[in-house]
ROMI-688639 format. One record per residue (C-alpha): x, y, z. Coordinates in steps of 0.25 Angstrom, whole numbers, plus 2048, in hexadecimal, padded with zeros to 3 digits. Example, Ala and Ser with C-alpha at 12.3 -4.5 7.8 and 13.67 -1.06 7.14 Angstrom:
8317EE81F
8377FC81D
//
This chain:
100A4A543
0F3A52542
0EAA5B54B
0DCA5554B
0CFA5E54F
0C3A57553
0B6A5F550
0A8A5C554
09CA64553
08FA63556
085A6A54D
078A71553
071A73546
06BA6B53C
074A61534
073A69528
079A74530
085A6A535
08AA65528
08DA74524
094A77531
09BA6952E
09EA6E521
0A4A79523
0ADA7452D
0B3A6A525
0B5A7651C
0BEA7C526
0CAA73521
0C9A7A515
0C7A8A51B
0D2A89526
0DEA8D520
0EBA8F529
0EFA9C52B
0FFA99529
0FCA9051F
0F0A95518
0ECA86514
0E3A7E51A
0E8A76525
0DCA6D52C
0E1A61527
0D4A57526
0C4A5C52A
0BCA5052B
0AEA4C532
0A0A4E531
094A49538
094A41542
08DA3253E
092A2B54A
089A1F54F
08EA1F55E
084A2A563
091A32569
091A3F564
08BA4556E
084A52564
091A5155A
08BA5154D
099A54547
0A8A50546
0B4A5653F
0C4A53540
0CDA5C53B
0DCA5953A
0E6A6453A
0F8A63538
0F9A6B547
0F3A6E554
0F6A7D54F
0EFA7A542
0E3A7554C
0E4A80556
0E4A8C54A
0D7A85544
0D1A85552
0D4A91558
0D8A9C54B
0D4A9653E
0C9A9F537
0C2A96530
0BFA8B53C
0BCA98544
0B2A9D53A
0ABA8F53B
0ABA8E549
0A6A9C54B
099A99542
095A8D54A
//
């Protein structure tokens, strides 16, 4: 069974300035490569804007889910893997 990590961000900035940051984080499936391995193990990145009729996000503009094989898999991209750490340093 897979590890799912929901993510949801809400961008301060101007639209334009929120589909690159959007970008780039899809873009992270691709940059984070597993230090045992050295092959990229985030399974799936999908999501986008929010277009939810129901009013409920509450300033979310954002939502992404990100499927990883392991919880370990998920804790290294949370807590060590440079890529997601760059990103999340630049916001």
């Amino acid at each position: 069974m897979t590890v799912t990590h929901v993510v949801l961000f809400q961008f301060k900035s101007g639209i334009g300035q929120a589909d690159v940051k959007a970008a780039r984080f899809i873009g992270l499936k691709d940059s984070c490569i597993h230090p045992t391995s050295n092959e990229k193990y985030i399974l799936s990145l999908k999501g986008g804007i929010d277009n939810s009729p129901e009013g409920l996000q509450d300033g979310i503009t954002h939502g992404f889910v990100a499927e990883f094989a392991s919880v370990e898999d998920r804790d290294y991209y949370v807590t060590k893997d440079p890529s997601h750490l760059a990103f999340v340093k630049s916001n």
